[in-house]
mmCIF file of the N, C-alpha and C atoms, coordinates in Angstrom:
data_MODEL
# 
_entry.id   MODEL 
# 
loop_
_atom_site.group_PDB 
_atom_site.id 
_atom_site.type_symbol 
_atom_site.label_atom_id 
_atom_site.label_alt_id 
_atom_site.label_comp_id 
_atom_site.label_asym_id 
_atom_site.label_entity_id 
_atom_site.label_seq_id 
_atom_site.pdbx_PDB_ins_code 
_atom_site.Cartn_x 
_atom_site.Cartn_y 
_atom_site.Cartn_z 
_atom_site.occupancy 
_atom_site.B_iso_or_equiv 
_atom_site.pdbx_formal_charge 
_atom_site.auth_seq_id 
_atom_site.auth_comp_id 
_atom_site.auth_asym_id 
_atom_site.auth_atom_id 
_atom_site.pdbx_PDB_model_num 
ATOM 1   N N  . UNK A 1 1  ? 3.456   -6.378  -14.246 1.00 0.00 ? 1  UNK A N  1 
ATOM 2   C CA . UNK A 1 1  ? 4.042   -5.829  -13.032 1.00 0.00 ? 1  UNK A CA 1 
ATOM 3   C C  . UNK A 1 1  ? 2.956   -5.150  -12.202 1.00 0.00 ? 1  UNK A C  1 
ATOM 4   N N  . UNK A 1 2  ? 2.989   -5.340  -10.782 1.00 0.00 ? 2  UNK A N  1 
ATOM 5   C CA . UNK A 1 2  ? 1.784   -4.655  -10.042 1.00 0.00 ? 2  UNK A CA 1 
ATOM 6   C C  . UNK A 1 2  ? 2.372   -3.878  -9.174  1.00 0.00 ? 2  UNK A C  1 
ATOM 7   N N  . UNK A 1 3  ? 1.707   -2.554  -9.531  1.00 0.00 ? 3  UNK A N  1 
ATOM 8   C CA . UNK A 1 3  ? 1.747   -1.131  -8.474  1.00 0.00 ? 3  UNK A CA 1 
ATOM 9   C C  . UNK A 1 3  ? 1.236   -1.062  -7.611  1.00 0.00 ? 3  UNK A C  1 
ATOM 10  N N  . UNK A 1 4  ? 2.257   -0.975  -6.229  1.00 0.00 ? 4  UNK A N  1 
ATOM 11  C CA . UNK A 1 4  ? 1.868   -0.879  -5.153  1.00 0.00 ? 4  UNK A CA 1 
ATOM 12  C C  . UNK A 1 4  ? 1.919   0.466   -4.546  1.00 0.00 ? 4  UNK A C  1 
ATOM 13  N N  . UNK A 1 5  ? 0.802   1.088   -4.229  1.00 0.00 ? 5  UNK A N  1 
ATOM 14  C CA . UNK A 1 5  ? 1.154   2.530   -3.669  1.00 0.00 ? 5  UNK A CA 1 
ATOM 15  C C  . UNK A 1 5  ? 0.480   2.657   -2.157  1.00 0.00 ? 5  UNK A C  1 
ATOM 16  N N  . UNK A 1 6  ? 1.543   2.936   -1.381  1.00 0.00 ? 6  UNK A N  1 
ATOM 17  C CA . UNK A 1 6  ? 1.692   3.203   0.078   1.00 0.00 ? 6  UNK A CA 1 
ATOM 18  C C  . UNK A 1 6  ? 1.086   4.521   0.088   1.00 0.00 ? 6  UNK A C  1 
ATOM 19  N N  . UNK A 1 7  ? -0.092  5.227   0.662   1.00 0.00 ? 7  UNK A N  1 
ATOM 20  C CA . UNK A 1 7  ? -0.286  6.123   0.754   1.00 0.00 ? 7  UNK A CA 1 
ATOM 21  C C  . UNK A 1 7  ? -0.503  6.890   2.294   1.00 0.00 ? 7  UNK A C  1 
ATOM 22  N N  . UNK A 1 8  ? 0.284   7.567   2.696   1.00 0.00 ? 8  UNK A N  1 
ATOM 23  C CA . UNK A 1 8  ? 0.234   8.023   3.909   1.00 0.00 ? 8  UNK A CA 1 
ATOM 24  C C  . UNK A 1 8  ? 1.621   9.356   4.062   1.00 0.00 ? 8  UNK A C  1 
ATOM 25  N N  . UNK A 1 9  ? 1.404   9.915   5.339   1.00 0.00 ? 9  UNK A N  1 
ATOM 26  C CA . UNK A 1 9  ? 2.719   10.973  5.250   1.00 0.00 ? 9  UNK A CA 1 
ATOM 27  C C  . UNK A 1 9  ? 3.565   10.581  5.902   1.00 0.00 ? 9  UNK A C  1 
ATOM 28  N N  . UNK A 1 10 ? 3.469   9.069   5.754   1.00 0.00 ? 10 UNK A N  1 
ATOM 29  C CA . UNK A 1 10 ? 4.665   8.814   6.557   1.00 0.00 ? 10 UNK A CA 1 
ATOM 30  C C  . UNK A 1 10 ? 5.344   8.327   7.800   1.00 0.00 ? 10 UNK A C  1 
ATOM 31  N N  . UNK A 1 11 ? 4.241   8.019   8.258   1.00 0.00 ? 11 UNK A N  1 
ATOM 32  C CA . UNK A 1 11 ? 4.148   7.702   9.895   1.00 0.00 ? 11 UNK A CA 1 
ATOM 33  C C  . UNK A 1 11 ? 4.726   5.960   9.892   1.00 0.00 ? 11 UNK A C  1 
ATOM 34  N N  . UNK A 1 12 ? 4.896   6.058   11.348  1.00 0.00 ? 12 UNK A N  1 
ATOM 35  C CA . UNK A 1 12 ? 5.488   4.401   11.577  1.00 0.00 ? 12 UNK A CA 1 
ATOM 36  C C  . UNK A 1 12 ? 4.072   3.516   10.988  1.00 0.00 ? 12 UNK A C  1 
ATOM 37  N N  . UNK A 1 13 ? 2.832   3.639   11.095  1.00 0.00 ? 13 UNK A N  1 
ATOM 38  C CA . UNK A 1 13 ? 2.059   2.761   10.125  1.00 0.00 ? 13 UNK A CA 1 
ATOM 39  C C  . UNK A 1 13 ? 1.668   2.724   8.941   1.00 0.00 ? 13 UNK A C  1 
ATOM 40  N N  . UNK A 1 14 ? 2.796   3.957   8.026   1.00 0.00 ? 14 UNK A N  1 
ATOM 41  C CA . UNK A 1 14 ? 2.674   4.034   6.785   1.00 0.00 ? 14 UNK A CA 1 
ATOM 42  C C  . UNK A 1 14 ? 3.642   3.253   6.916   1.00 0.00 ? 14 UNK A C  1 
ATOM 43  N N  . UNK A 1 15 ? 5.122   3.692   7.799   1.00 0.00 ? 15 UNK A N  1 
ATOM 44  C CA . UNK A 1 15 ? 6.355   2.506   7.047   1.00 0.00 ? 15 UNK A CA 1 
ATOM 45  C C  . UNK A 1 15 ? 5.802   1.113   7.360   1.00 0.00 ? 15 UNK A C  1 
ATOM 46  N N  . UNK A 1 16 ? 5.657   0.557   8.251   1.00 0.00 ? 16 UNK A N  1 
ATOM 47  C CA . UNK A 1 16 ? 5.225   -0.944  8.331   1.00 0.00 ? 16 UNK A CA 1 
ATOM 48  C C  . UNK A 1 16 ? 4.404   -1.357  7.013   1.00 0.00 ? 16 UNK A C  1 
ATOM 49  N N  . UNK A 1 17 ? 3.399   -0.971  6.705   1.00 0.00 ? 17 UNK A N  1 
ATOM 50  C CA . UNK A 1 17 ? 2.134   -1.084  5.508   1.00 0.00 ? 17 UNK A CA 1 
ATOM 51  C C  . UNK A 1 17 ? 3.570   -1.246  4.357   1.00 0.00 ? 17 UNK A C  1 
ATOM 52  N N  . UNK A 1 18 ? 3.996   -0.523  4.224   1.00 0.00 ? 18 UNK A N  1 
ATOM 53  C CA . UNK A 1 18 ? 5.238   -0.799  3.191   1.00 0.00 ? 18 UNK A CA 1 
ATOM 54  C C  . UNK A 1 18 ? 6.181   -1.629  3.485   1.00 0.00 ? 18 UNK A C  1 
ATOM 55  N N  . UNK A 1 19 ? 6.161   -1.857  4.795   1.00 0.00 ? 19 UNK A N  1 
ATOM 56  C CA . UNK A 1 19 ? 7.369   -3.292  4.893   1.00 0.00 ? 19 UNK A CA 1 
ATOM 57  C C  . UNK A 1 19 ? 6.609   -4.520  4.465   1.00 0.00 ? 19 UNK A C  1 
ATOM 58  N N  . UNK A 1 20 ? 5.109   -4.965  5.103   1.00 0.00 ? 20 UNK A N  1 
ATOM 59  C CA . UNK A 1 20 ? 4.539   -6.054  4.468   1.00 0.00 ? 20 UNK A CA 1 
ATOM 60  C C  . UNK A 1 20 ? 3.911   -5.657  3.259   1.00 0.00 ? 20 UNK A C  1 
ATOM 61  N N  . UNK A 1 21 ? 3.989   -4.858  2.764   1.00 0.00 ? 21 UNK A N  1 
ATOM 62  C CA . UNK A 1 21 ? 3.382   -4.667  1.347   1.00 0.00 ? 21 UNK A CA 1 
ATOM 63  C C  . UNK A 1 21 ? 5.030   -5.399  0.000   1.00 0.00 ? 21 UNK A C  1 
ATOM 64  N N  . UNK A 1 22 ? 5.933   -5.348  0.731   1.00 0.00 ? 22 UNK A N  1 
ATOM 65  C CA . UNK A 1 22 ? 7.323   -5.440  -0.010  1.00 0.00 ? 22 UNK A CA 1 
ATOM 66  C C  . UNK A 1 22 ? 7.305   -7.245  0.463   1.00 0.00 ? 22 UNK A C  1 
ATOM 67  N N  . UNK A 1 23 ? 7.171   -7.250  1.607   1.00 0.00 ? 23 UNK A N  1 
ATOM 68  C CA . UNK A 1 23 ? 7.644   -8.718  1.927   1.00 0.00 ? 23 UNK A CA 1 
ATOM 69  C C  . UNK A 1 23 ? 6.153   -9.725  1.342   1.00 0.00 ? 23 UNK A C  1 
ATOM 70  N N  . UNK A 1 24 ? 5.280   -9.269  1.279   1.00 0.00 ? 24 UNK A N  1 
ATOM 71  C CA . UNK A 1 24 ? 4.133   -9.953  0.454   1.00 0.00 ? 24 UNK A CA 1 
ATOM 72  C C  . UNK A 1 24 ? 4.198   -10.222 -0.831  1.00 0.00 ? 24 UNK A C  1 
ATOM 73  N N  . UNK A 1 25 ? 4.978   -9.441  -1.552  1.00 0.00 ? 25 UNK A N  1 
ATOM 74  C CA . UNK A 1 25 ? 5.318   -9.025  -3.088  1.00 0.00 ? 25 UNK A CA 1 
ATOM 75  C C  . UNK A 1 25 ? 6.504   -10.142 -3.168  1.00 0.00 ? 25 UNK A C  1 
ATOM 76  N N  . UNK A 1 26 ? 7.204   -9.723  -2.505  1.00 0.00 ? 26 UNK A N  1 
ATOM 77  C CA . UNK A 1 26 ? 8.342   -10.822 -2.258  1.00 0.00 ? 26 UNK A CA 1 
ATOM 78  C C  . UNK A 1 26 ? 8.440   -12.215 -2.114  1.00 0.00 ? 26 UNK A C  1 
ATOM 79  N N  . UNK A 1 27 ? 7.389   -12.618 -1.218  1.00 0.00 ? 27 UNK A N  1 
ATOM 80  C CA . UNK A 1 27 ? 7.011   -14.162 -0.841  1.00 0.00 ? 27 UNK A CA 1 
ATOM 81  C C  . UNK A 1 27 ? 6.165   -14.380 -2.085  1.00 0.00 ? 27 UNK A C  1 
ATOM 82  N N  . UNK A 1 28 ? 5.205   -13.971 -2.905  1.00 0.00 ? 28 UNK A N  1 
ATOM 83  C CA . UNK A 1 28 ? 4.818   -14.452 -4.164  1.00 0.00 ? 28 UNK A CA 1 
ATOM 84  C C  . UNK A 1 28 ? 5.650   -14.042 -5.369  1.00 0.00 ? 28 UNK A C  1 
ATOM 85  N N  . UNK A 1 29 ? 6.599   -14.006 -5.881  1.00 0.00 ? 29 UNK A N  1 
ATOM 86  C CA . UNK A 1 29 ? 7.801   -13.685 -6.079  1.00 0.00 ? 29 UNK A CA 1 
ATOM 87  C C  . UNK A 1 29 ? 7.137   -13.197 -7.540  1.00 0.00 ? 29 UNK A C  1 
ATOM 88  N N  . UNK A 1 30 ? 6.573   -11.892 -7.264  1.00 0.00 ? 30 UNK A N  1 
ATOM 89  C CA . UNK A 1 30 ? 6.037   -11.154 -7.777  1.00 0.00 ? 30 UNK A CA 1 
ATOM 90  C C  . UNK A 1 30 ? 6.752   -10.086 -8.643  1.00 0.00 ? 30 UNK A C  1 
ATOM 91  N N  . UNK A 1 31 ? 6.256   -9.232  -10.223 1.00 0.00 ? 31 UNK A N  1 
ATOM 92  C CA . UNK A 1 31 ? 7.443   -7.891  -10.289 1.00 0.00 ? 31 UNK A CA 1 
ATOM 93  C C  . UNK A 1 31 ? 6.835   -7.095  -9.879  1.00 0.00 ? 31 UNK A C  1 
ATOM 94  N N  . UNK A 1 32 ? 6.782   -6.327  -9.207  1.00 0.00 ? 32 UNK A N  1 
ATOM 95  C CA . UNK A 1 32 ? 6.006   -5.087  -8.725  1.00 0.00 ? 32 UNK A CA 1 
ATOM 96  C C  . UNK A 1 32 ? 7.019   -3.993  -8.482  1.00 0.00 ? 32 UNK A C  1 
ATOM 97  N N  . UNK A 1 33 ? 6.134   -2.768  -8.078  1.00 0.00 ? 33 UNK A N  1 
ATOM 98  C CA . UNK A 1 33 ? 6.951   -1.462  -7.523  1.00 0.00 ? 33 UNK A CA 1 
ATOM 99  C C  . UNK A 1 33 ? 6.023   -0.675  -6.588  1.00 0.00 ? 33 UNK A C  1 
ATOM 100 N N  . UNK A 1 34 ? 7.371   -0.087  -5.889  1.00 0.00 ? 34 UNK A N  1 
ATOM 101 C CA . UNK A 1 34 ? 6.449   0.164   -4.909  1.00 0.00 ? 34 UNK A CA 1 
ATOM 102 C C  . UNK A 1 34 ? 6.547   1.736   -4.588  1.00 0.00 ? 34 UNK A C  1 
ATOM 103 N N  . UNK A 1 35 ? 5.623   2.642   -4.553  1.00 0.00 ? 35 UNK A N  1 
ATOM 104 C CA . UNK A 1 35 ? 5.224   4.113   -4.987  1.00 0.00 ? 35 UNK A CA 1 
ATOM 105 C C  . UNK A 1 35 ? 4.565   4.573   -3.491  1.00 0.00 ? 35 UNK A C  1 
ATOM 106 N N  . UNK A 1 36 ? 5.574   5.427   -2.236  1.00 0.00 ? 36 UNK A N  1 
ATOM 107 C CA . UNK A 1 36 ? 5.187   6.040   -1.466  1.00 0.00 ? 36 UNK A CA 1 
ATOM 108 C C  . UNK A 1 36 ? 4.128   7.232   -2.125  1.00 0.00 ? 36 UNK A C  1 
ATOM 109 N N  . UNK A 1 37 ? 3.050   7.729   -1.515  1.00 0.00 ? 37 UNK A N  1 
ATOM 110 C CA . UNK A 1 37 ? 2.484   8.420   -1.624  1.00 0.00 ? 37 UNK A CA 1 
ATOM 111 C C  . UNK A 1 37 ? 2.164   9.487   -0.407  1.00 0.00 ? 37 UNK A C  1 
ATOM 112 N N  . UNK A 1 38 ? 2.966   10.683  -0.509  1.00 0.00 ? 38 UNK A N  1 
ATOM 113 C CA . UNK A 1 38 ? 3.009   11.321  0.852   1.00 0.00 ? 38 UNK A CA 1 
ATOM 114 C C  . UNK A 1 38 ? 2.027   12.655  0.757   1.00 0.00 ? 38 UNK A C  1 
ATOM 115 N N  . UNK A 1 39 ? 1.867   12.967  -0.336  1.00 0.00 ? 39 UNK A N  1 
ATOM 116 C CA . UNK A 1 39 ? 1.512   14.319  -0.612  1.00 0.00 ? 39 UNK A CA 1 
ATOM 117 C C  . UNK A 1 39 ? -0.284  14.090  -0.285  1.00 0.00 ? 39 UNK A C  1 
ATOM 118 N N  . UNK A 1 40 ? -0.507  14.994  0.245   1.00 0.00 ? 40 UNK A N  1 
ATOM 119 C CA . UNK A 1 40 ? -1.734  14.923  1.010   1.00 0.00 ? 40 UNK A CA 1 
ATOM 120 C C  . UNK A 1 40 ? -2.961  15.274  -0.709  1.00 0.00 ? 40 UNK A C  1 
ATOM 121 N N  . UNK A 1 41 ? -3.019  16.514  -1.237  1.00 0.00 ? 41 UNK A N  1 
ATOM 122 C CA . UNK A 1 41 ? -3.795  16.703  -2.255  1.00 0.00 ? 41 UNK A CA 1 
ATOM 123 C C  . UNK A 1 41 ? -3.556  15.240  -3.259  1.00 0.00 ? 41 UNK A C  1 
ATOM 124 N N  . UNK A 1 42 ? -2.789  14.494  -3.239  1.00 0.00 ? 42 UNK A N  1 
ATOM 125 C CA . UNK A 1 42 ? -2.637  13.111  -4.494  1.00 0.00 ? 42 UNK A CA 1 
ATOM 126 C C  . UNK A 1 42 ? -2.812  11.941  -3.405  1.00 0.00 ? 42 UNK A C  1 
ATOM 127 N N  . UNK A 1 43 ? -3.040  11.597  -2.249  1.00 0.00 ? 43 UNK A N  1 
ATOM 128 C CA . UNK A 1 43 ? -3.856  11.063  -1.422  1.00 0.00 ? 43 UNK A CA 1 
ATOM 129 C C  . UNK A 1 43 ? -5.019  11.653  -1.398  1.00 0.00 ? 43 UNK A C  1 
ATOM 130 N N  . UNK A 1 44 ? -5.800  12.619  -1.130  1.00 0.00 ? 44 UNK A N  1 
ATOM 131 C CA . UNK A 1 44 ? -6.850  12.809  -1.614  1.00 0.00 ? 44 UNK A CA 1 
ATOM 132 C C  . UNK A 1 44 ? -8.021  12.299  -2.988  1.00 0.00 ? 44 UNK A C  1 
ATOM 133 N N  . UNK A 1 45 ? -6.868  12.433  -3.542  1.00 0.00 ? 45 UNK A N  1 
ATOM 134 C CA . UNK A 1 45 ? -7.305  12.269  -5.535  1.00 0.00 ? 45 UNK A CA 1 
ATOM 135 C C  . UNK A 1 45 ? -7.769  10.781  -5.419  1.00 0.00 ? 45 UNK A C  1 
ATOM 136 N N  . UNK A 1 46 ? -7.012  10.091  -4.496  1.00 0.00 ? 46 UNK A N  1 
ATOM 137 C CA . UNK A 1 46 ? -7.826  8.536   -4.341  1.00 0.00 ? 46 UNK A CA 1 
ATOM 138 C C  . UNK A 1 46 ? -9.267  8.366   -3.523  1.00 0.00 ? 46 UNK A C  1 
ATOM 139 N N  . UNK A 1 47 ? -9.741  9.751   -2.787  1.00 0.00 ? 47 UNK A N  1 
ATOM 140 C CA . UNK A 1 47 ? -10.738 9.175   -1.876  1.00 0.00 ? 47 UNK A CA 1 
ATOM 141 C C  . UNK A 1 47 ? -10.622 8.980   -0.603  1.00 0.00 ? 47 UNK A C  1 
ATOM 142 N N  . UNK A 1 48 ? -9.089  8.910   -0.189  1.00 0.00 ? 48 UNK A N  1 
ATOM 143 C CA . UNK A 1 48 ? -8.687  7.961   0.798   1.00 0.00 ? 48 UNK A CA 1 
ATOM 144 C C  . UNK A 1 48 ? -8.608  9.573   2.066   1.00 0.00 ? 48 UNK A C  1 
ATOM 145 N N  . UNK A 1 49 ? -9.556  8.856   2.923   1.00 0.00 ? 49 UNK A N  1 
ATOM 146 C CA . UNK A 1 49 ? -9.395  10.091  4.284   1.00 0.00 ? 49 UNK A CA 1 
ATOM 147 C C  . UNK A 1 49 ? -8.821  10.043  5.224   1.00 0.00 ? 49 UNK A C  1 
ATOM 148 N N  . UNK A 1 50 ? -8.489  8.264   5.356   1.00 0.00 ? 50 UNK A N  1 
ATOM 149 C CA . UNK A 1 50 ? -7.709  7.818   6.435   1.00 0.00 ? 50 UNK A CA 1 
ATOM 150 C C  . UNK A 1 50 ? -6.474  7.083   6.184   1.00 0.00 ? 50 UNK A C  1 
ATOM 151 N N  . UNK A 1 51 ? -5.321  7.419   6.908   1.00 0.00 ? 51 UNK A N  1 
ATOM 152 C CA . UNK A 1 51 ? -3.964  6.663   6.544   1.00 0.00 ? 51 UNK A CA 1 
ATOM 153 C C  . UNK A 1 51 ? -3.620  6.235   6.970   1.00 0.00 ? 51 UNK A C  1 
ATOM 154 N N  . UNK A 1 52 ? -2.790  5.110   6.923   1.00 0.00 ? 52 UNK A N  1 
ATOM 155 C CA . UNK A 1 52 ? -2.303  4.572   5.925   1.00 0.00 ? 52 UNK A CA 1 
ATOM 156 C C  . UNK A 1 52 ? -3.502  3.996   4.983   1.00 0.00 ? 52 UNK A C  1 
ATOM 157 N N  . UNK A 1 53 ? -2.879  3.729   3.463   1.00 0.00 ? 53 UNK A N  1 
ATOM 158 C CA . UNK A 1 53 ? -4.057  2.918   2.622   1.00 0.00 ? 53 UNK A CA 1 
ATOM 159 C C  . UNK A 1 53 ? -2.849  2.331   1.874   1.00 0.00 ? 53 UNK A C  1 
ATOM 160 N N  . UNK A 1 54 ? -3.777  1.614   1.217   1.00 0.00 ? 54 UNK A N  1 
ATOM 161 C CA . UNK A 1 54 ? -2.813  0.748   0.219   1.00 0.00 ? 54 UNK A CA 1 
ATOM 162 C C  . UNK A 1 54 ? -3.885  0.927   -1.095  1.00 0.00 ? 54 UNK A C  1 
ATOM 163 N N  . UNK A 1 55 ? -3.405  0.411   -2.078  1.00 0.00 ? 55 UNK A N  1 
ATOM 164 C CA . UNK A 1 55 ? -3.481  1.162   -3.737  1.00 0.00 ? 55 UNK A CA 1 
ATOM 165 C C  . UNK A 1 55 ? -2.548  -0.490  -4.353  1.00 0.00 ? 55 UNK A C  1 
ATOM 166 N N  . UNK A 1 56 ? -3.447  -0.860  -5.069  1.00 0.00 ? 56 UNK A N  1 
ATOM 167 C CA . UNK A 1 56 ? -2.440  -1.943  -6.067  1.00 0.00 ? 56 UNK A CA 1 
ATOM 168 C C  . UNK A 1 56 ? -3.264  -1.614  -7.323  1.00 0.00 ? 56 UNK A C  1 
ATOM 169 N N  . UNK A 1 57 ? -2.281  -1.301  -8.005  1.00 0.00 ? 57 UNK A N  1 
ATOM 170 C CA . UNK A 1 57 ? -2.722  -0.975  -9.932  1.00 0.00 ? 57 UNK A CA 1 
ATOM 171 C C  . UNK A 1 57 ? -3.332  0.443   -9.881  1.00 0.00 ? 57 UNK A C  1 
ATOM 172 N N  . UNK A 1 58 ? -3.936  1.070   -9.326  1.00 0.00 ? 58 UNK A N  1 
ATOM 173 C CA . UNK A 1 58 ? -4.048  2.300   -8.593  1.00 0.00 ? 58 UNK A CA 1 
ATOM 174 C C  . UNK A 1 58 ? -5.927  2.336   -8.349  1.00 0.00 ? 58 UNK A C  1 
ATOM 175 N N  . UNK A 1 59 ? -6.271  1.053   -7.395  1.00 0.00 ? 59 UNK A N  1 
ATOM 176 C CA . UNK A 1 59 ? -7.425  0.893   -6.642  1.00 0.00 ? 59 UNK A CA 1 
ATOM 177 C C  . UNK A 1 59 ? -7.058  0.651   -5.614  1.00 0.00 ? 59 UNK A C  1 
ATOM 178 N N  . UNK A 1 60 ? -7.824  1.685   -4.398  1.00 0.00 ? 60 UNK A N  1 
ATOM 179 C CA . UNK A 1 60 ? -7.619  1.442   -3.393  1.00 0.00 ? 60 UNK A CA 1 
ATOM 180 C C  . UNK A 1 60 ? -8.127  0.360   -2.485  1.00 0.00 ? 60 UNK A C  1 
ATOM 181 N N  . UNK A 1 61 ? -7.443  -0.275  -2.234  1.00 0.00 ? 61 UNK A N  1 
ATOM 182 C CA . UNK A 1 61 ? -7.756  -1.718  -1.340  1.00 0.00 ? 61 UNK A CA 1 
ATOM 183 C C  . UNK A 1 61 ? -7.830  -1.686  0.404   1.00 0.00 ? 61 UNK A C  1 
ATOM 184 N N  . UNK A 1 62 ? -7.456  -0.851  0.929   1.00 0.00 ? 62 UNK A N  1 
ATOM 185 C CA . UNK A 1 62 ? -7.620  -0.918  2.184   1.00 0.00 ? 62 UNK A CA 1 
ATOM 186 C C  . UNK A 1 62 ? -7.527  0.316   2.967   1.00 0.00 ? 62 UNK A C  1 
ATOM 187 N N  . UNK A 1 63 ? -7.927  0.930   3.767   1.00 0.00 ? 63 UNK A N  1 
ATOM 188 C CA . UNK A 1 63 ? -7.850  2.336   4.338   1.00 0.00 ? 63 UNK A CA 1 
ATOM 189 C C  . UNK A 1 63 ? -7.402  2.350   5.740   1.00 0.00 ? 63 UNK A C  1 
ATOM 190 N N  . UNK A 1 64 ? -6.836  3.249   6.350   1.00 0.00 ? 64 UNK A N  1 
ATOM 191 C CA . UNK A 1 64 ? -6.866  3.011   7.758   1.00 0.00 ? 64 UNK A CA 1 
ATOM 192 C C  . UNK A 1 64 ? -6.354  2.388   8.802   1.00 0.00 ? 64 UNK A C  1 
ATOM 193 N N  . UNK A 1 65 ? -5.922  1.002   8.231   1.00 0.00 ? 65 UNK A N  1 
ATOM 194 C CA . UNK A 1 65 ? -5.083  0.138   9.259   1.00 0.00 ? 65 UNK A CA 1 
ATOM 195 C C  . UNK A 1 65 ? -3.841  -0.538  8.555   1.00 0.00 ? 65 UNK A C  1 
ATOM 196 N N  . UNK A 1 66 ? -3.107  -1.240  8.775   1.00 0.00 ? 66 UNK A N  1 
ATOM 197 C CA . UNK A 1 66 ? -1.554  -1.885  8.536   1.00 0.00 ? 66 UNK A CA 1 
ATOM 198 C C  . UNK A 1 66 ? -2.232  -3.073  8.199   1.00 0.00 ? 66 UNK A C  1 
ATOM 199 N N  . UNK A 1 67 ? -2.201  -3.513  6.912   1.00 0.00 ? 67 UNK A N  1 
ATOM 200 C CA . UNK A 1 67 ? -2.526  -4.849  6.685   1.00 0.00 ? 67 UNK A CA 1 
ATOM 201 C C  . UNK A 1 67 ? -1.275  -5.769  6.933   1.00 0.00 ? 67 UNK A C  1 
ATOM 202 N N  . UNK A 1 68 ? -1.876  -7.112  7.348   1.00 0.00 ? 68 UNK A N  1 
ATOM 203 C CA . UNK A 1 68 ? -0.667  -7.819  7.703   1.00 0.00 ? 68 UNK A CA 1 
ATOM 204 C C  . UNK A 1 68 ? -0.183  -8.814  5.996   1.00 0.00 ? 68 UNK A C  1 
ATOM 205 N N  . UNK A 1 69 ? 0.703   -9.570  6.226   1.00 0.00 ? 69 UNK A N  1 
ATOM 206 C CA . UNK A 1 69 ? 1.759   -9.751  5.195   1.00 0.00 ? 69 UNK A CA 1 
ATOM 207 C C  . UNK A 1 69 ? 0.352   -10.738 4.008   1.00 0.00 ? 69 UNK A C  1 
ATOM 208 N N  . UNK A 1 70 ? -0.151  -11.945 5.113   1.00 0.00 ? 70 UNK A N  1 
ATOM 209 C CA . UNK A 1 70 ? -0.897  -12.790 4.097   1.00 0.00 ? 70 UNK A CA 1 
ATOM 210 C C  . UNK A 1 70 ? -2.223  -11.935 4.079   1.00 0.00 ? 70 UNK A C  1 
ATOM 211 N N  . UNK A 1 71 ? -2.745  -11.191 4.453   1.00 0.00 ? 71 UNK A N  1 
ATOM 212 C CA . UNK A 1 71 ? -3.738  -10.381 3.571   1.00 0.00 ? 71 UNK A CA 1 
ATOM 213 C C  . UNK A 1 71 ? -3.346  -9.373  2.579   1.00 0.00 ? 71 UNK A C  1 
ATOM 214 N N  . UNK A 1 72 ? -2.227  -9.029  2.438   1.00 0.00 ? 72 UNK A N  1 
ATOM 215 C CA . UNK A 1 72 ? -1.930  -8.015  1.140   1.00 0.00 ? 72 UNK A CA 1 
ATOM 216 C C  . UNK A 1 72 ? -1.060  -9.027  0.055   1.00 0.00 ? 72 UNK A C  1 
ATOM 217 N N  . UNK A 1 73 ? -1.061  -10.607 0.593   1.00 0.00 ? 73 UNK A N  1 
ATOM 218 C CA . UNK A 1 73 ? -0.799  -11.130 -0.307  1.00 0.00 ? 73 UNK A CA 1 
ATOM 219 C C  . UNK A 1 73 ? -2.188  -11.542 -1.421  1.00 0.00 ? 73 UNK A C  1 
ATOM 220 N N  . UNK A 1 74 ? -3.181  -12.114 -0.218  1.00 0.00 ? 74 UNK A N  1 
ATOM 221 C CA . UNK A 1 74 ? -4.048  -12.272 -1.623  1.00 0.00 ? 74 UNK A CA 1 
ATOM 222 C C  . UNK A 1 74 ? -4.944  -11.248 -2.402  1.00 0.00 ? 74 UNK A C  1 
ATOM 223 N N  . UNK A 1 75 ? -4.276  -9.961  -1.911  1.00 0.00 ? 75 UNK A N  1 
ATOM 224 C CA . UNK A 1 75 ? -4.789  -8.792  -2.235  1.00 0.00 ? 75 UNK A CA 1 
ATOM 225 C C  . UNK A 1 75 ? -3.898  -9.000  -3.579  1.00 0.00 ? 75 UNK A C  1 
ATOM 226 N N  . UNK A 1 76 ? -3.003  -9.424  -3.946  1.00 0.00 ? 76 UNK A N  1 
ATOM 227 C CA . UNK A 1 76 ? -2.438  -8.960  -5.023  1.00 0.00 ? 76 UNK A CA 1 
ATOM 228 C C  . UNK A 1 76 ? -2.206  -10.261 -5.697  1.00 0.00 ? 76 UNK A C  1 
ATOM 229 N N  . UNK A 1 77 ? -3.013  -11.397 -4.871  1.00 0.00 ? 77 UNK A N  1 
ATOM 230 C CA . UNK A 1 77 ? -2.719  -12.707 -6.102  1.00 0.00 ? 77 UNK A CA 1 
ATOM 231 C C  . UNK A 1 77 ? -4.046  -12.574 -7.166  1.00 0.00 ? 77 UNK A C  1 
# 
């Protein structure tokens, strides 16, 4: 099963990052879960300075921008 963690406080480009992070998971009909991360000190603990990021298995894969659906797919094939 692969952990997907949305890390951001929340903003409309944290929710999007989590809509194609779900519909990517989905189209490779993947088991995964998916783990908002809002709290600023446990966003930190990753490194991550800029938000939104994304986190699969708990490495951070992308910082900063909304990945779209087929790049966080082969992020997680």
């Amino acid at each position: 099963m692969k952990k997907i963690q949305i890390l951001g406080t929340g903003c409309p480009k944290c929710k999007k990052l989590s809509e194609n992070a779900e519909a990517a998971a989905k189209e490779l009909a993947i088991e995964y879960e998916i783990e908002k991360v809002s709290e600023i000190n446990e966003i930190m603990k990753f490194g991550v300075m800029v938000t939104p990021a994304l986190a699969i298995d708990g490495q951070v894969k992308i910082t900063g921008k909304v990945a779209d659906v087929s790049t966080i797919k082969k992020m997680l094939s």
